[in-house]
C-alpha positions as a Markdown table, in Angstrom:
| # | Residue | x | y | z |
|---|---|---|---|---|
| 1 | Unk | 0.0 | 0.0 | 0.0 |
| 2 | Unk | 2.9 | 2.4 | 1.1 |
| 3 | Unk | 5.4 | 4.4 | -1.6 |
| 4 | Unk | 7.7 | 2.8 | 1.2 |
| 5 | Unk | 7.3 | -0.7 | 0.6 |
| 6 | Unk | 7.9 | -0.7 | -3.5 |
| 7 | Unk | 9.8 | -3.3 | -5.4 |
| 8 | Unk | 13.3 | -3.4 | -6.0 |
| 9 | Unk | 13.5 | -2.1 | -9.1 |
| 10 | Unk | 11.5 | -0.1 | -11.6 |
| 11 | Unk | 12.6 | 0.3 | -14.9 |
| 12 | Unk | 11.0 | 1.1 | -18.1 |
| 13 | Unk | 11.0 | -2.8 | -18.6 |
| 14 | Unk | 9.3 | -3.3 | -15.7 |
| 15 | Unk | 6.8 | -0.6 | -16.7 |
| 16 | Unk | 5.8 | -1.9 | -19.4 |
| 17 | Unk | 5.4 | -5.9 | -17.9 |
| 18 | Unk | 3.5 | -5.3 | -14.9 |
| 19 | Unk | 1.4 | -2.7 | -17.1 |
| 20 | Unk | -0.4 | -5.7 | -18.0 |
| 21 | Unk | -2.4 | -4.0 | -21.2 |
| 22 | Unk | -2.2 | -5.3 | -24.5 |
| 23 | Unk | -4.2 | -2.0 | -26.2 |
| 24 | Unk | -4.5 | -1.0 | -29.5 |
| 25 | Unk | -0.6 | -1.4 | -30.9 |
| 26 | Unk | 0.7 | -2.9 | -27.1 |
| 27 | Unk | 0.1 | -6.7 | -28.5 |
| 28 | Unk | 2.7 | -5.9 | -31.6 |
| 29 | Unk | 5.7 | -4.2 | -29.4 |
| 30 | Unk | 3.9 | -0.7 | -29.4 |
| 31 | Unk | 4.5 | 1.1 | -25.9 |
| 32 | Unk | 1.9 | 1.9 | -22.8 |
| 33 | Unk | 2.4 | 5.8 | -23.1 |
| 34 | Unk | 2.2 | 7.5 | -20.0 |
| 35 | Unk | -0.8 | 9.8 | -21.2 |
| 36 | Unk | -2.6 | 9.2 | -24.5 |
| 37 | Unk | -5.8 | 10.4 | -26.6 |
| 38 | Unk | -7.0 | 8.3 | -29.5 |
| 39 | Unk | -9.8 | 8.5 | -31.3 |
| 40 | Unk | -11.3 | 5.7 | -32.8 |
| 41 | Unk | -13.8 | 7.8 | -34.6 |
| 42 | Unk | -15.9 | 10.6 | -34.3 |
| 43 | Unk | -17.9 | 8.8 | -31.4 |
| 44 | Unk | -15.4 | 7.0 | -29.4 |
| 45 | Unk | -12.1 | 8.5 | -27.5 |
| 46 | Unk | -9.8 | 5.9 | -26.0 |
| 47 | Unk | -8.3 | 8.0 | -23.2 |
| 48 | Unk | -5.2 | 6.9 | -21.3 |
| 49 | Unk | -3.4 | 8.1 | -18.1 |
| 50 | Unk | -0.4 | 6.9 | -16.1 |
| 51 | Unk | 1.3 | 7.7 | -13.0 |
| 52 | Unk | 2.6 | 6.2 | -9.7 |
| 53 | Unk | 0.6 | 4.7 | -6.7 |
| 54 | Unk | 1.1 | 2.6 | -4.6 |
| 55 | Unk | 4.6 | 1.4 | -4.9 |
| 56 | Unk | 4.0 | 0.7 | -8.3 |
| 57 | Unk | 2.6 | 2.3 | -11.7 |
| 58 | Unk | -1.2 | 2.7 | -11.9 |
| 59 | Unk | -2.9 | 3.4 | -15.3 |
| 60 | Unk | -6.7 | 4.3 | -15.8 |
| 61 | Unk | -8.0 | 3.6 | -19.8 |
| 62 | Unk | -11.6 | 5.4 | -20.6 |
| 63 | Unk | -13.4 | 4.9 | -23.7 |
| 64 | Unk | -15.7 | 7.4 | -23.9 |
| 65 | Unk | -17.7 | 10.0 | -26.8 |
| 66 | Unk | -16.5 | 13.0 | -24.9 |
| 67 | Unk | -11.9 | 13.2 | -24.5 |
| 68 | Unk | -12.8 | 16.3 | -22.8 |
| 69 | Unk | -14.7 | 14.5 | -20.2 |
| 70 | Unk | -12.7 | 11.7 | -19.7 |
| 71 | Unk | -9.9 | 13.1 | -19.0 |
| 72 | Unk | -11.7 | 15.2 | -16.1 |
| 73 | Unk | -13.1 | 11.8 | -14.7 |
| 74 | Unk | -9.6 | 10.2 | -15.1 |
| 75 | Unk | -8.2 | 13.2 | -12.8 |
| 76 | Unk | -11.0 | 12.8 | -10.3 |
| 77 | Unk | -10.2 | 8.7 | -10.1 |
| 78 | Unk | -6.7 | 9.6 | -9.4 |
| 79 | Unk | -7.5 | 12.3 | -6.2 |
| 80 | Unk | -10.0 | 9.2 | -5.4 |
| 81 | Unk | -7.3 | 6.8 | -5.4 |
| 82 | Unk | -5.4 | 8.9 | -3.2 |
| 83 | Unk | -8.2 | 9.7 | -0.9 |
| 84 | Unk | -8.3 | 5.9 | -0.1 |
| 85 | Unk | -4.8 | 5.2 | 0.5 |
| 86 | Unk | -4.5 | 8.1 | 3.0 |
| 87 | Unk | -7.2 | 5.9 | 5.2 |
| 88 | Unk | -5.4 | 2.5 | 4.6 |
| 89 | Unk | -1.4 | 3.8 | 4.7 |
| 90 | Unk | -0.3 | 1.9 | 7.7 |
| 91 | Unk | 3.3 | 4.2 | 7.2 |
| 92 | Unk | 1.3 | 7.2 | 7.6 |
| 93 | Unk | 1.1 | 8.0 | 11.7 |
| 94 | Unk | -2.2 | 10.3 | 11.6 |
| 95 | Unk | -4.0 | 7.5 | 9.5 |
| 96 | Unk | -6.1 | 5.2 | 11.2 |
| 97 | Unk | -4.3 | 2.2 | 10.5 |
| 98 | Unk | -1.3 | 3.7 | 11.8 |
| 99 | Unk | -3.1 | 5.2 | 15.2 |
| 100 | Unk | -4.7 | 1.5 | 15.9 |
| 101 | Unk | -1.1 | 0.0 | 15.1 |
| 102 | Unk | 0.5 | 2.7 | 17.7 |
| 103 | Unk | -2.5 | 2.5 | 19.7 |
| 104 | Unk | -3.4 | -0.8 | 20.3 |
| 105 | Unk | -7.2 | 0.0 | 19.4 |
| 106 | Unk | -9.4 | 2.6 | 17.7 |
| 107 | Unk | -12.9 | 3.3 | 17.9 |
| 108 | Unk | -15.1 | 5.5 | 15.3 |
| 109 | Unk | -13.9 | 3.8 | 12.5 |
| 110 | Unk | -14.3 | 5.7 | 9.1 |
| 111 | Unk | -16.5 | 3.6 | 7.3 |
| 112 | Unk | -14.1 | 2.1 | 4.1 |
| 113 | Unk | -11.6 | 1.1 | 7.0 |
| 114 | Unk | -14.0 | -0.5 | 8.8 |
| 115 | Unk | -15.3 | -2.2 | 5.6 |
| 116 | Unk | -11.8 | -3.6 | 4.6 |
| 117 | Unk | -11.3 | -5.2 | 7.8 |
| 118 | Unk | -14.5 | -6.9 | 7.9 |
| 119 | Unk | -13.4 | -8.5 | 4.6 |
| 120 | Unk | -10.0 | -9.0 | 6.2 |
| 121 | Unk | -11.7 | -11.0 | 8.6 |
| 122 | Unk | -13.4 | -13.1 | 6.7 |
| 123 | Unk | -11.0 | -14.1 | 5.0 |
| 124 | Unk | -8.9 | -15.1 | 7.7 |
| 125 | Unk | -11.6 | -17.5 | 8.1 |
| 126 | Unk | -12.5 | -18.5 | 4.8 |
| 127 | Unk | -8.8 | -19.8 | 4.2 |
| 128 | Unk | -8.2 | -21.1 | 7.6 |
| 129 | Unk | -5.8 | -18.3 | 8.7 |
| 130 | Unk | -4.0 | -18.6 | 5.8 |
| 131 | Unk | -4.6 | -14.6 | 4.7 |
| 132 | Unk | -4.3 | -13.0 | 8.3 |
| 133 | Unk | -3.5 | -8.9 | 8.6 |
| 134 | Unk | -1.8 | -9.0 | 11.5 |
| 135 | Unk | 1.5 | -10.7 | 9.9 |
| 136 | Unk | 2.9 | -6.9 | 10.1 |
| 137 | Unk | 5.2 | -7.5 | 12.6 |
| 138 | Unk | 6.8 | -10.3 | 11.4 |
| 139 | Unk | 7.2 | -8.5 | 7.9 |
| 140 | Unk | 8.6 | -6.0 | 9.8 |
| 141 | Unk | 11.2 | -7.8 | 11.6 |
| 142 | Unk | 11.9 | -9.3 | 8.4 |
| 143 | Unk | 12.7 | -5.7 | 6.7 |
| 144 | Unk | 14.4 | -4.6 | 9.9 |
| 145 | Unk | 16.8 | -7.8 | 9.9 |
| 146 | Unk | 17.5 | -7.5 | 6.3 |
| 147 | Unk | 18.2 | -3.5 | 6.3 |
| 148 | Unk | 20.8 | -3.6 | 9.6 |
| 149 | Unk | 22.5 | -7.7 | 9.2 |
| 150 | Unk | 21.5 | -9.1 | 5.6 |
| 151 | Unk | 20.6 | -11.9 | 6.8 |
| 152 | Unk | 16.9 | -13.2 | 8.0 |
| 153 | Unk | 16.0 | -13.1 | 11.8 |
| 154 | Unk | 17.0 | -15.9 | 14.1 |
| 155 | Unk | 14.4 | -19.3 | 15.3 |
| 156 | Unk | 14.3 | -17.4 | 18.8 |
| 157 | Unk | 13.5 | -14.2 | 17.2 |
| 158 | Unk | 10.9 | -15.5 | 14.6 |
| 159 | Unk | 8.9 | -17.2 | 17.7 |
| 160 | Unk | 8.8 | -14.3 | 19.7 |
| 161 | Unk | 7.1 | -12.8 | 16.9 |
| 162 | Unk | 4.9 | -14.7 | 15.4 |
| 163 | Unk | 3.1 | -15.4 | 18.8 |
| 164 | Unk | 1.9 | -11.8 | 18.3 |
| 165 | Unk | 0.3 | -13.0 | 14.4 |
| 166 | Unk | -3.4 | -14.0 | 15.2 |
| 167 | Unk | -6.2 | -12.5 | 13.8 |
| 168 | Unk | -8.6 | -14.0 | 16.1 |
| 169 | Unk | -6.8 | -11.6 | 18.9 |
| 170 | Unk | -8.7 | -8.5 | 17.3 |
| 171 | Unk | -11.9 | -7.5 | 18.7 |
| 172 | Unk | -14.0 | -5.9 | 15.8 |
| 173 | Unk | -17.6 | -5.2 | 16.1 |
| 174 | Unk | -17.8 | -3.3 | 13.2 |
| 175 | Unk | -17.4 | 0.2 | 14.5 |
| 176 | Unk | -14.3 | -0.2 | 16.7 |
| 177 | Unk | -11.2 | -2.4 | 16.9 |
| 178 | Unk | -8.6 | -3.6 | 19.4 |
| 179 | Unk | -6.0 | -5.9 | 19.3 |
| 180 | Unk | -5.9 | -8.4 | 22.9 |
| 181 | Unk | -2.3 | -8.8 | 22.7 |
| 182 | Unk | 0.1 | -5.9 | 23.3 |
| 183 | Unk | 2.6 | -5.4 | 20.2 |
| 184 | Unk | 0.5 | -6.4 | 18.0 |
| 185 | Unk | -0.2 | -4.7 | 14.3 |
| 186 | Unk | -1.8 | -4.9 | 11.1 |
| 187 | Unk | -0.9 | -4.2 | 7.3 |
| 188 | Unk | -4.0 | -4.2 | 4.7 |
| 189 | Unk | -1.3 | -4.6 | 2.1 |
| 190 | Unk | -2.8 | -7.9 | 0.5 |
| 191 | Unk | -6.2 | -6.0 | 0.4 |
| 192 | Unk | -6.3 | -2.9 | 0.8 |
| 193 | Unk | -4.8 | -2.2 | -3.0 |
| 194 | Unk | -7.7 | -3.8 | -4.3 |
| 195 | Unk | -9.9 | -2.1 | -2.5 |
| 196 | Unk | -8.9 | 1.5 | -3.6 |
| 197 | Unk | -9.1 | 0.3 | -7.4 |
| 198 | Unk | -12.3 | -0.7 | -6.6 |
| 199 | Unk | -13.2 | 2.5 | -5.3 |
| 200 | Unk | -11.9 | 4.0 | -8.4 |
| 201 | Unk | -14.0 | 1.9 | -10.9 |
| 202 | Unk | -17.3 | 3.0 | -8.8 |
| 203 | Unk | -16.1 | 6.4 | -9.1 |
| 204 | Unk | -15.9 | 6.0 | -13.0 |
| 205 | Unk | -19.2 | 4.4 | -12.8 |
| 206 | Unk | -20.8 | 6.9 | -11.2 |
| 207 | Unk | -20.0 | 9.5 | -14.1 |
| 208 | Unk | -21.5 | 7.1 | -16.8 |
| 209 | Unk | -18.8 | 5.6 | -18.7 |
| 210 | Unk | -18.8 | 1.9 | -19.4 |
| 211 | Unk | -15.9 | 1.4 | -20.8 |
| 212 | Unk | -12.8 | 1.3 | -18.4 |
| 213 | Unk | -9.6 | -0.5 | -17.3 |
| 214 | Unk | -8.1 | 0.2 | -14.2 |
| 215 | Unk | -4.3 | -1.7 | -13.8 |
| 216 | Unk | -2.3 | -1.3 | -10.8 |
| 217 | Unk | 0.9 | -3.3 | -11.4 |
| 218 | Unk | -0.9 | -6.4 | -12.3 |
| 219 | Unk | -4.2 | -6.0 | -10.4 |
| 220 | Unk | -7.4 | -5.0 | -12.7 |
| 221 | Unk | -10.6 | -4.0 | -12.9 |
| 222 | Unk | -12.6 | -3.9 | -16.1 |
| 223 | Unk | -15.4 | -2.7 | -17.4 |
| 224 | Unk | -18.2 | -3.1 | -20.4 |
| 225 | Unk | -15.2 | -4.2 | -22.7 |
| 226 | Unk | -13.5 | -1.8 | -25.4 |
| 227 | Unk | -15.3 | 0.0 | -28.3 |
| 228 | Unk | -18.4 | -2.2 | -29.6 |
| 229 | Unk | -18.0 | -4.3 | -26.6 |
| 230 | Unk | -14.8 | -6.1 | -27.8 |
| 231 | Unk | -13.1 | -7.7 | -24.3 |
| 232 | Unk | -10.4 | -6.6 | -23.0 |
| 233 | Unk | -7.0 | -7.9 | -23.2 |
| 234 | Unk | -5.4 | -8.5 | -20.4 |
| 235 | Unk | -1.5 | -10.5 | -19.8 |
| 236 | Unk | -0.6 | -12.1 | -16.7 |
| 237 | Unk | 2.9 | -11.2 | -15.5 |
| 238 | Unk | 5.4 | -13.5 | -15.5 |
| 239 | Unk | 7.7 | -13.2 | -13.1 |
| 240 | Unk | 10.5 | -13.8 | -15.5 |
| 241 | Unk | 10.7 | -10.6 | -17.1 |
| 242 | Unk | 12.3 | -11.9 | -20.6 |
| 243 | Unk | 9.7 | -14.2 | -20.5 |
| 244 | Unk | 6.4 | -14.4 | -22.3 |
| 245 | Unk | 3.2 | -13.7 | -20.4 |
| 246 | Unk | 2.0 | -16.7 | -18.4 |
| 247 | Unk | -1.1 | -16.0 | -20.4 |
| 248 | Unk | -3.5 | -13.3 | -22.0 |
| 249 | Unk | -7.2 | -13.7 | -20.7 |
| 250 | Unk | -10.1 | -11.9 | -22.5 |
| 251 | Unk | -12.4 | -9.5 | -19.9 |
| 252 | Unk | -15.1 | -7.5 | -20.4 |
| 253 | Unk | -16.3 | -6.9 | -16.6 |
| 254 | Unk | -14.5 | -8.3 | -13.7 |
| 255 | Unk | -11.3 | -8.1 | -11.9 |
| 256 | Unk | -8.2 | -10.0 | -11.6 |
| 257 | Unk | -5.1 | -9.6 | -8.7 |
| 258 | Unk | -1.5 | -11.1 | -8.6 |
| 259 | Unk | 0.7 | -11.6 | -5.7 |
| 260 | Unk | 4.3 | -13.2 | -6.4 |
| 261 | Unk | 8.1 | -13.4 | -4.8 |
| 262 | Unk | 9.3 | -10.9 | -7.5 |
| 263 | Unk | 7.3 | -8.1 | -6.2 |
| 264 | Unk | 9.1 | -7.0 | -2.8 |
| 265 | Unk | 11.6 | -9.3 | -2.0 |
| 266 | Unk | 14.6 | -9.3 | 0.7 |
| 267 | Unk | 17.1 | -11.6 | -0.3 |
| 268 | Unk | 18.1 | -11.6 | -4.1 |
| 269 | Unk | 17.1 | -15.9 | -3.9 |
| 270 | Unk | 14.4 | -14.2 | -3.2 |
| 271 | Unk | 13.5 | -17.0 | 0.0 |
| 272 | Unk | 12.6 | -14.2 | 2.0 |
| 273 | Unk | 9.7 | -11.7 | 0.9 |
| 274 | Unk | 6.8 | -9.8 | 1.6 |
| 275 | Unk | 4.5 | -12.8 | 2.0 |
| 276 | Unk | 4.5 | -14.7 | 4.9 |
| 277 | Unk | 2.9 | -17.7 | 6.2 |
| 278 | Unk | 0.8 | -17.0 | 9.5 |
| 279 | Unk | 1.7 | -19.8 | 11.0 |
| 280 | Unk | 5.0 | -20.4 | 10.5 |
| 281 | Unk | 6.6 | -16.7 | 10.0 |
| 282 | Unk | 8.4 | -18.2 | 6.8 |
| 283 | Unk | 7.8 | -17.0 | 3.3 |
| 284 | Unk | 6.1 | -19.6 | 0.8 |
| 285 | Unk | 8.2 | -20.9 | -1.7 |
| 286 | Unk | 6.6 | -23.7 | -4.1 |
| 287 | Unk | 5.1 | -20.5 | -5.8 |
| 288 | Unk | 6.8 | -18.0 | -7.8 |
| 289 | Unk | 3.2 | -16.4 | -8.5 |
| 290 | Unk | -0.6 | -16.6 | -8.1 |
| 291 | Unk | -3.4 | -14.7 | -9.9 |
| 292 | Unk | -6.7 | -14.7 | -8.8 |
| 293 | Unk | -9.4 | -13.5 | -10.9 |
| 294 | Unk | -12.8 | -12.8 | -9.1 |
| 295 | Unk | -16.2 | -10.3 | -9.8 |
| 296 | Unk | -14.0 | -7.2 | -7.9 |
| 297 | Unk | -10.4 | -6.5 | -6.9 |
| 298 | Unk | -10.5 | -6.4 | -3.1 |
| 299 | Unk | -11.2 | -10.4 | -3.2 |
| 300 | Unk | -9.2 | -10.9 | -5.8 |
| 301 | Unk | -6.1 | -9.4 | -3.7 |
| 302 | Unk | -7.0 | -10.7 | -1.0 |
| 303 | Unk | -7.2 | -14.7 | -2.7 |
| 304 | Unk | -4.1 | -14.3 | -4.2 |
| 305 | Unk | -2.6 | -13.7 | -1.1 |
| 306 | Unk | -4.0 | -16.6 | 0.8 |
| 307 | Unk | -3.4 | -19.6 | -2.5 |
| 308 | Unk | -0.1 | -18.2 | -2.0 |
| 309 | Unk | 0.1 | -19.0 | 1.5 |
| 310 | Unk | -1.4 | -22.5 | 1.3 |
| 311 | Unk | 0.4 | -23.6 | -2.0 |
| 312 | Unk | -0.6 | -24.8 | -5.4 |
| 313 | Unk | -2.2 | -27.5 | -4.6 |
| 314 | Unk | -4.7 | -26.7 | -1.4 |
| 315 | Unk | -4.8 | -23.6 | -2.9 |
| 316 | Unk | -6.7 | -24.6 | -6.0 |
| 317 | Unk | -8.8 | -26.5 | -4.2 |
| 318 | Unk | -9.5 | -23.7 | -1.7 |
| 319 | Unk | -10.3 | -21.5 | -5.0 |
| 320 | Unk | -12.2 | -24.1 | -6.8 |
| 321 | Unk | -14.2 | -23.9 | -3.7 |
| 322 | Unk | -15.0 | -20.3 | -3.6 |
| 323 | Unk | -17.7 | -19.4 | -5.9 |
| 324 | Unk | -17.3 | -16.8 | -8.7 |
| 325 | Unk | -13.5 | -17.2 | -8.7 |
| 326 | Unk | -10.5 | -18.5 | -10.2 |
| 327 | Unk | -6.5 | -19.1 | -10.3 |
| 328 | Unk | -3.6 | -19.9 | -12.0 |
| 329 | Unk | -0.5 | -20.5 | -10.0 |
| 330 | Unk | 2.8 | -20.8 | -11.5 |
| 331 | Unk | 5.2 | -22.7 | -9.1 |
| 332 | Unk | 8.5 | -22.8 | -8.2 |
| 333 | Unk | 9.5 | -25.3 | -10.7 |
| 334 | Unk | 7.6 | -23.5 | -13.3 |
| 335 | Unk | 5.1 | -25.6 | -13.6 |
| 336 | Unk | 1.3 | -23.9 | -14.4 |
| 337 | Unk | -1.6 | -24.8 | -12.2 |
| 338 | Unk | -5.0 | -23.5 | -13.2 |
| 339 | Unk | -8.2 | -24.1 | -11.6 |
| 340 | Unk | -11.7 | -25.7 | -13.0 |
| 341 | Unk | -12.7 | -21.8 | -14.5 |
| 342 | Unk | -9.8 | -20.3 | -15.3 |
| 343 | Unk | -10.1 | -19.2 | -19.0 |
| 344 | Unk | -8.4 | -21.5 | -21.5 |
């Protein structure tokens, strides 16, 4: 969620992979410009803006009659975007994630934090514990280790910890939070992403375009297709970045989230990184990536998070078991995974 906790590198490469568009002349080698006007003809404008969010690049595609307004309605999406991530930035002291996590607790919750951590919640229980917020202080001690020693912290260390990671030690009623255990902390950063670009589709919505493609370094949100209601294209990253796209699935509403090692990594095996199992304090590693592709983004983020956690092959069965959503899971050896409903 933080512009502190961004991957290693950001090249123009990189742009251009985790942009995750293949648009009019992107499928043949053409570039993802960082602010672009086409029109298709004297009814339709394809309008394109790009800038950073996030930790990563965030691009918002309207097709639309009028340029004029779409480019208004982009602007708006984008003070939106940052609206959102002021209530979720856990970096941010006067934010309300950052008062519970100094704090301990917080009552009055604003209304979109209070939402996120419902879904947090559930999801905690939905995979078993395998998605679970309050990993921050293990990714913490993680970051802290790595920054001062180079190395990862020790077994005595890592237990200390991790006795503070249980999300069934946070009393939420819906209005008010508190954590039981002193120390304690949460990040939304394998939610709350999806959330905001959520919030910035509903935004577009509201202004009556139908045509729109929200990417955020490899999450997505799409709506009513392109012109004529031609699908979207959309490429799942590999995490290779010579490599091909793991694959190119064809959207016209819906959404679609990727978590994976190469995204904020510690060590450059990269063993250690920003995913962590609950339980154990140690960072998955028969998965390179996971994407999740579900009706909005929020749940999408979220899933990815927890397959990745619980491995290919519970987690296919965990998605296979959640209605209205599907994965594919590249693992460690490379091989792909898909679940029954993943597009062929």
């Amino acid at each position: 969620m933080s512009a502190q906790e961004k991957p290693h590198t950001m090249d123009r490469r990189r742009f251009l992979k985790l942009s995750g568009i293949l648009g009019v002349g992107f499928a043949t080698g053409g570039l993802l410009p960082v602010s672009e006007s086409v029109a298709f003809n004297r009814k339709l404008y394809k309008v394109t803006k790009t800038r950073t969010g996030m930790g990563t690049f965030v691009s918002i595609t309207l097709m639309h009659p009028s340029k004029i307004q779409a480019e208004e309605v982009i602007g708006q999406a984008f003070e939106e975007m940052d609206r959102v991530i002021a209530l979720m930035d856990r970096y941010r002291p006067d934010s309300p994630i950052g008062v519970l996590n100094k704090e301990g607790g917080l009552a009055d919750l604003p209304t979109e934090v209070a939402r996120v951590l419902d879904r947090s919640l559930y999801f905690y229980k939905q995979s078993n514990g395998a998605f679970d917020m309050t990993v921050q202080p293990m990714v913490d001690l993680y970051k802290r280790h790595f920054d001062t020693k180079g190395l990862p912290p020790s077994e005595t260390e890592l237990d200390k910890v991790l006795a503070l990671v249980d999300a069934s030690a946070v009393q939420f009623d819906g209005k008010s939070i508190r954590f039981k255990k002193e120390g304690m902390g949460i990040t939304l950063d394998g939610i709350a992403k999806g959330y905001v670009i959520d919030c910035v589709a509903e935004l577009i919505k509201r202004h009556g375009i139908k045509h729109a493609l929200i990417n955020a370094g490899g999450d997505i949100r799409v709506a009513g297709g392109k012109k004529n209601g031609t699908p979207w294209k959309v490429g799942v990253q590999n995490p290779d970045e010579g490599g091909p796209y793991l694959d190119i699935v064809k959207m016209k509403d819906g959404a679609m989230a990727t978590s994976g090692n190469y995204e904020i990594y510690f060590d450059e095996e990269k063993l250690y990184h920003h995913i962590v199992n609950p339980r154990t304090g140690i960072s998955p590693r028969q998965s390179d990536s996971v994407t999740v592709m579900a009706s909005n983004v929020m749940d999408a983020d979220a899933l990815s998070t927890a397959v990745f956690v619980l491995e290919p092959d519970a987690g296919r069965r965990f998605i296979e078991g959640t209605p209205g959503t599907a994965c594919l899971i590249l693992g460690r050896d490379k091989e792909r995974i898909a679940s029954k409903g993943w597009p062929c």
